[in-house]
C-alpha positions in Angstrom: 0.0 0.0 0.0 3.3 2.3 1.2 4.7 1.6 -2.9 1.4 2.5 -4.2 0.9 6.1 -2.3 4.4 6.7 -2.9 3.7 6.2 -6.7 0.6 7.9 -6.7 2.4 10.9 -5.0 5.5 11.1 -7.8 2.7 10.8 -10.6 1.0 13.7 -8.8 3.8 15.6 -8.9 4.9 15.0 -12.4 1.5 16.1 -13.4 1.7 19.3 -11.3 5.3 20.0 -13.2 3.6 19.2 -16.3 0.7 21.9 -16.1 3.1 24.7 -15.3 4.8 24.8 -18.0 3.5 28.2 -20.1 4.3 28.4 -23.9 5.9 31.1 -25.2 2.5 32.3 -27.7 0.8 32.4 -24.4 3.5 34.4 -22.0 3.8 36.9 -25.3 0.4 37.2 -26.0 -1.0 37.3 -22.0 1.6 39.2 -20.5 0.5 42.5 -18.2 4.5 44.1 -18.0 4.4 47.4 -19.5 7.9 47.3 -21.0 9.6 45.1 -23.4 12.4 44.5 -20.1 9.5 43.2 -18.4 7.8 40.8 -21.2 10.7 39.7 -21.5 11.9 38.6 -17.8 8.5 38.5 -16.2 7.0 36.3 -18.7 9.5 35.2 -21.7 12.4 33.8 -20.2 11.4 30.0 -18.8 8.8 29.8 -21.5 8.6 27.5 -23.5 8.8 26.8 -27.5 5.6 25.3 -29.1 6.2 23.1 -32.5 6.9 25.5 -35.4 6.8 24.8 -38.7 8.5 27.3 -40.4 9.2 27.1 -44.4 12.4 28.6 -45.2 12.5 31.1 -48.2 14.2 27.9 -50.1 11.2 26.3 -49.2 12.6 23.7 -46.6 10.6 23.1 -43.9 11.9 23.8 -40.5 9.8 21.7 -37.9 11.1 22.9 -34.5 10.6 19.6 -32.9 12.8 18.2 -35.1 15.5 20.3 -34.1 17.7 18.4 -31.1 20.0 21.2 -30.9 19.6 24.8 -28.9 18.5 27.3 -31.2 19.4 30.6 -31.6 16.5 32.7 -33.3 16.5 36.4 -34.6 14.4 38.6 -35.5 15.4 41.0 -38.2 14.5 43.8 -40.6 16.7 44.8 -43.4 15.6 48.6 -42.5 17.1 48.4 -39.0 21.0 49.2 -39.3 22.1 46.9 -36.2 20.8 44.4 -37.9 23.4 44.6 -40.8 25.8 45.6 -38.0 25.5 42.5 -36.7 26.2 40.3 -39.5 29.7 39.4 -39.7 29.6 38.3 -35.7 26.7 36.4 -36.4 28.4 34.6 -39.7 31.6 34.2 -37.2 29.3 32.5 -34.9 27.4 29.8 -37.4 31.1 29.4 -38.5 32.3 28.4 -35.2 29.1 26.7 -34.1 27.2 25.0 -36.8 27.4 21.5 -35.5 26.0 22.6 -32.4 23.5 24.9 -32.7 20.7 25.8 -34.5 20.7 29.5 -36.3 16.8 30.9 -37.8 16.3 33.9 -38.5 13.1 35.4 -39.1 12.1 38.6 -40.6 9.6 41.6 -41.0 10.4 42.2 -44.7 9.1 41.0 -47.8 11.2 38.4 -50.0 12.8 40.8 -51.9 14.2 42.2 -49.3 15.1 39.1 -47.2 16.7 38.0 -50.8 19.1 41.5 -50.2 20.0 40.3 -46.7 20.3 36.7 -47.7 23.4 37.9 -50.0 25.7 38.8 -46.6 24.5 36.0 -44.4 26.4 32.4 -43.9 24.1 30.3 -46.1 23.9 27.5 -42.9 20.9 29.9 -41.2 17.4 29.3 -42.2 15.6 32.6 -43.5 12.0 32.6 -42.9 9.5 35.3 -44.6 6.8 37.0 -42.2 2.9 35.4 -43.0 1.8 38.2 -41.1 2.5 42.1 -41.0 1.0 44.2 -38.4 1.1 48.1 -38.4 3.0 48.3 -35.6 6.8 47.3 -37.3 8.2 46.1 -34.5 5.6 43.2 -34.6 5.6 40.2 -37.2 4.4 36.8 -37.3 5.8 33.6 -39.2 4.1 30.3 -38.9 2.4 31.3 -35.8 5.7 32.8 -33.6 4.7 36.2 -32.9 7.4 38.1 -32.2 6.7 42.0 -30.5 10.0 43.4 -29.6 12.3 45.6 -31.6 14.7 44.2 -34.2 17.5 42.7 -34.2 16.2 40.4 -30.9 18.4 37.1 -30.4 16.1 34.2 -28.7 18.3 31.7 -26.6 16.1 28.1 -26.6 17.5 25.1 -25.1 17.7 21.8 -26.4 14.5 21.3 -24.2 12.7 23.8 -25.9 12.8 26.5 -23.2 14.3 30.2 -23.7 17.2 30.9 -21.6 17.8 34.2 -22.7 16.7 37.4 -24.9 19.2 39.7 -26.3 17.9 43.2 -28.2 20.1 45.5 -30.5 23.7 45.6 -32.1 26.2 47.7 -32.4 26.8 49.0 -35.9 29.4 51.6 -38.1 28.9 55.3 -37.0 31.2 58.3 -37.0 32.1 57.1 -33.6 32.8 53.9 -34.1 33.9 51.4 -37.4 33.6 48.1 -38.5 36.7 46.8 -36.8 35.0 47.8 -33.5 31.7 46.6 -34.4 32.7 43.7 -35.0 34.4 43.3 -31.8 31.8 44.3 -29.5 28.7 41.8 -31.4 30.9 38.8 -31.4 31.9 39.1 -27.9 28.1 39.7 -27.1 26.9 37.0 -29.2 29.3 34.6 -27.9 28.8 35.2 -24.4 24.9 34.9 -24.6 25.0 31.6 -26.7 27.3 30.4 -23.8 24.7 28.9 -21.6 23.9 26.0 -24.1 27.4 25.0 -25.6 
């Protein structure tokens, strides 16, 4: 009777595990903070990924459950500078990385544009087109991810599905600072926040 309460009792608590775990749609999509800090650590981070299936502009189909590495996914926009900015890191990166990780990148634009990006990006990350626009342009959807911060934003998901980390913005070429520095700064930022999952 002891072995059958105890076993009742672990079940009970796996189940209990099991209904607290909150999707990243639903954290995004229900959260009450007021500022993009606080969507992200109040209700992002420890969310986890739903299955995606996201259809590269190649037309390969990405299913996210599929994927048994972390994943590192951006959101970009060919209009945003940073986002160029960040480019050679994040090529340096995939470079370094490709075995282990996971890079998708997902954008606001239209083909066309993606197509112009597409031309400066290690071939090895998966471009995916928006299926929905909103008027608000720091909002896009693909496949059903909504994304709603700013661009370029770097999501850290583990093996496990669940995101670890969010990181918004790149440095980029101004009077003040050129590509040499630029470069320095983004790959020593993007290496340090893909960290947690090598």
């Amino acid at each position: 009777m002891k072995k059958i309460v105890f076993l009742l009792s672990i079940l009970f608590s796996i189940g209990a595990l099991a209904q607290e775990k909150v999707y990243y749609n639903f954290a995004v999509n229900n959260c009450e903070a007021e500022t993009a800090e606080g969507l992200i650590s109040d209700c992002l981070i420890g969310s986890y990924l739903l299955n995606y299936d996201f259809v590269a502009i190649d037309g390969k189909k990405i299913s996210t459950d599929k994927v048994k590495k972390p994943i590192v996914l951006i959101a970009a926009s060919t209009r945003c500078a940073p986002c160029w900015g960040d480019i050679p890191a994040l090529n340096k990166m995939v470079e370094k990385y490709a075995g282990k990780l996971e890079f998708v990148m997902f954008f606001w634009d239209d083909l066309k544009g993606i197509q112009r990006m597409q031309k400066k990006l290690d071939p090895r990350i998966k471009l995916i087109p928006p299926t929905k626009k909103f008027d608000n342009k720091a909002y896009t959807e693909s496949f059903g991810f909504f994304h709603k911060l700013d661009y370029p934003t770097t999501y850290l998901i583990s093996k496990d599905k669940r995101f670890l980390s969010v990181r918004r913005g790149a440095a980029y070429p101004s009077k003040q600072m050129n590509w040499e520095k630029v470069n320095e700064i983004n790959e020593k930022e993007l290496e340090e926040f893909i960290k947690p999952v090598l």
